[in-house]
Structures are given as C-alpha cells and as structure tokens.
N, C-alpha and C positions, 0 to 999 in steps of 0.2 A: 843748348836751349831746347834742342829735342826738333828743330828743325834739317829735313835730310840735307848729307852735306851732297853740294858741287863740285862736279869737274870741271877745271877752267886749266882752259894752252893757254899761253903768254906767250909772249912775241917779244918782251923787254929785255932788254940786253942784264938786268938781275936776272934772269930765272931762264935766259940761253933759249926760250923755247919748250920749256919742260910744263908737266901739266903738274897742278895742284888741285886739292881738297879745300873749298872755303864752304861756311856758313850760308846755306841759300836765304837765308834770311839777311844776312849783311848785304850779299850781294846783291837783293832787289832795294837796299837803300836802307833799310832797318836797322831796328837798333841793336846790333848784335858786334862778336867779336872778329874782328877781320883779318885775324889771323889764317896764315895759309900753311899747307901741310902739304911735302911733296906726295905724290902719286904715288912713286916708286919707294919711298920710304915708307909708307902706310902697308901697300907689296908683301915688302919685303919683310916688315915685322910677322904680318899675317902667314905668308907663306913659310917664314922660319922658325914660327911657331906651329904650321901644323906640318911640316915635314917631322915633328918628331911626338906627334899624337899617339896616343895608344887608345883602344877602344874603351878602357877604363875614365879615360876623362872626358869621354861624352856621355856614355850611358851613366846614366843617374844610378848612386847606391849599386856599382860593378860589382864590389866585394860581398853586400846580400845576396847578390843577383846570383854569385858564384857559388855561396855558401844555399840558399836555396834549389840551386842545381844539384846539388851534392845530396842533400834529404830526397827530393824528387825523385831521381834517380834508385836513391833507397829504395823507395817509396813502392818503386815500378818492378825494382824486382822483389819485393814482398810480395804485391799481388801476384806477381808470376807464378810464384813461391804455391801460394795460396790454392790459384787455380790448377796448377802440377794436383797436387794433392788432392783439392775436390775431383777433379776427373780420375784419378788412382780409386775412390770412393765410389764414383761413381760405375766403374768399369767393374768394382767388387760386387756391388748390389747384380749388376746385371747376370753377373756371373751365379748368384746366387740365386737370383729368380730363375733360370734355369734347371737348377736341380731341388730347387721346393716345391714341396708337393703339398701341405698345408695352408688351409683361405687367408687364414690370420696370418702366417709366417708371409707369404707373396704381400698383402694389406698392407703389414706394418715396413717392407721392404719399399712397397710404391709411394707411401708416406716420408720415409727417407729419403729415396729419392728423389722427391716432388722439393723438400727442404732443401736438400745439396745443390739442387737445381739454378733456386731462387737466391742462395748465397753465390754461386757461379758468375750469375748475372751479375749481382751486382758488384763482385769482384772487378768482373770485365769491362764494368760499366767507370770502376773507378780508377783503372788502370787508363781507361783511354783520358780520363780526363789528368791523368797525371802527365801522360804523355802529349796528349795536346800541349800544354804548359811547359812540359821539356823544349818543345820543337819553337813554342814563342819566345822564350826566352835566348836559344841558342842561335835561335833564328836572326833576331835582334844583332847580337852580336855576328853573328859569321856577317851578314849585310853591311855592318857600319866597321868592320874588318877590311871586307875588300872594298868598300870606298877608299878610304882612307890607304890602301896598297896602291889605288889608281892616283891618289893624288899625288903621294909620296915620288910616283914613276913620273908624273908628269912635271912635278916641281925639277925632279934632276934633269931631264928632257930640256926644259927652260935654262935649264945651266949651261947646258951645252951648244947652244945654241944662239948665234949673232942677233942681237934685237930684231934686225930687220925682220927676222923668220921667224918671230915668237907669237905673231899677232892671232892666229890661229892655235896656237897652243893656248896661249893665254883664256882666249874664250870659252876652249874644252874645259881649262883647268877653273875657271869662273864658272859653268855648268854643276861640273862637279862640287865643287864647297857650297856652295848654292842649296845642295839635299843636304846640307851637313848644318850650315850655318843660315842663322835668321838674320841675323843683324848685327853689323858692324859700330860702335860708335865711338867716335873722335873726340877725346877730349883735350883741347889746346891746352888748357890752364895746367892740369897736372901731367899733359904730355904721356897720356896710356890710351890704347884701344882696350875699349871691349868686346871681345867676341862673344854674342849668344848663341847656343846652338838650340835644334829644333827641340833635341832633345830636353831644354829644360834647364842644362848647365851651361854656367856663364865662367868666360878667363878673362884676364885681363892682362894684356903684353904692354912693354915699357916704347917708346920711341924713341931715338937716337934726337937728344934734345939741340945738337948742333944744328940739325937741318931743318928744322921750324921755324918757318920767318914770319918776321910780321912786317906790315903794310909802312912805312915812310911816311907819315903826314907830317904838317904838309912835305910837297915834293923836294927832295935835295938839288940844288944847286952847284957845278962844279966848273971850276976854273980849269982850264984845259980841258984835254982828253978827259972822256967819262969812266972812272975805274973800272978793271974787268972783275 
C-alpha cells in the first residue's frame, strides 16, 4: 500500500520470539494486509543478493558509461596529440624570428604565432574538459566499487560470526547499503522485494515463500498441549 513496513518481536510461542516485517498500516488497525514477513528472511534475501553485486548493476547504462570512457579517452589523447604538435610549431616560429631579418617576414611570423597560440588554448581548454568527464565518470564507479568490496567483507564477517556478536556488524553493514540503496519494499502478495538504489536502478529478489506467515483469525483453539 505504500505504507513503511514495521518491525515487530513476538513473544508467541508461533514465531519463538523472532522479529517480523508487518504493514504499519494494518498494525495501527487499518485496512490493510496482516501478513508478516520474518526479519531475517527479508536479511537474508537482501544481503544475498548484494554479496554478489557488481558495479554494473547499479550504475545506470554501465556498458555506455564504458563505451564512452573509451572515445573520451580517445579523445584526450588526440588533444594531446594536437598540442605535441602546436608547440613543435610553435618552438619553429621562434626559432625563426630569431634569424629573420625582414619587417614583413618577423609580421607574418608573429601572426602565426598569435594563430597557433589561440588554437593551443583552446585545445587545452578542451582537453581538460575531456578529462574532467573521464575522472567523473571513473570516479563514479571506483566509489560504488569499493562500497560494494566493504559490504561484500562485511556480509562474510556476519557469517562468521555467532548471532550474539552480529549486532554491531549488523548496523556497520546497515550504514553501508544505506549509501547504496533507497528503498526497500515488501511485497506479501507476490512474495518479491524490491530494491531501489540511489542510483536510479531498481532489482527485484524472490523470497523463500515457506516462511511468510500470515496472521490466524480468528484465534486457533487446541486440545492438549499447544503445537511447537
């Protein structure tokens, strides 16, 4: 419904103590689905889906991005190219106003290189802007490279690790996807999260449909001991 979901602990001998994901809308009495979703199931999708991320499927259009880098690059060493060459020109003129001795011959030499000058410029003027553009675009990626290395390190750190001692991992690693990811959202019905990221690209992971429970109305009733 587009309402953020809640965490709710239980204490009922169904759900042992463990926390769930419900509807904050159902839960203040509304009219919504009261179905629950464990905690650690929603986790574990989300984190087993980004321990195996690559920077391609966050950064929007990777493969332009790449294919772009590629011309740019070109691009950068053409000017390079360009300005080698105007200074070669320009070092000849000088060389040459040196042993001219004619007003006209010097004239049409300072004219030249007044020309070569302003081509220079704006050679170097177009080179940086190529290279600006290189440094944002790789930039981009090196940054959402070594997130996505910390999180990776952090998620197998969580493996290793006795629950008791996660609780502090856990919130490093909730920091982290935090820069990465906008929004989570649960959908009961067709049993998939989707993940948006800040970046603009959205996934959608499956849920283990056994461990979705939903709510008993009304309350069951049992003869004897209460099933485990």
């Amino acid at each position: 419904c587009g309402y953020p979901m809640q965490c709710i602990s239980h204490g009922n001998a169904k759900l042992h103590g463990r926390t769930t994901f419900q509807c904050s809308k159902s839960v203040k009495g509304l009219n919504c689905d009261k179905t629950k979703v464990l905690y650690e199931l929603v986790e574990s999708a989300v984190l087993s889906y980004c321990s195996g991320l690559d920077v391609s499927d966050i950064i929007p259009h990777a493969e332009q991005t790449a294919s772009e880098l590629s011309v740019l690059q070109h691009e950068s060493g053409a000017r390079n190219g360009e300005i080698s060459e105007i200074d070669r020109q320009l070092e000849g003129i000088l060389d040459s106003k040196r042993i001219g001795k004619s007003e006209a011959y010097l004239k049409a030499l300072e004219q030249r290189y007044a020309s070569l000058d302003v081509l220079r410029n704006k050679a170097i003027t177009q080179r940086e802007a190529i290279q600006n553009r290189i440094a944002e675009l790789s930039g981009n990626g090196q940054q959402t490279a070594e997130q996505l290395r910390s999180i990776r390190e952090l998620i197998e750190g969580m493996k290793q690790m006795p629950e008791q001692d996660r609780i502090a991992l856990r919130l490093n690693l909730r920091t982290q996807l935090r820069r990465l990811i906008r929004t989570i959202r649960i959908n009961t019905t067709s049993q998939r999260i989707s993940i948006f990221f800040h970046s603009g690209q959205r996934r959608s992971v499956n849920l283990r449909t056994s461990e979705i429970i939903m709510d008993a109305y009304p309350k069951r009733t049992f003869k004897g001991s209460r099933p485990k």
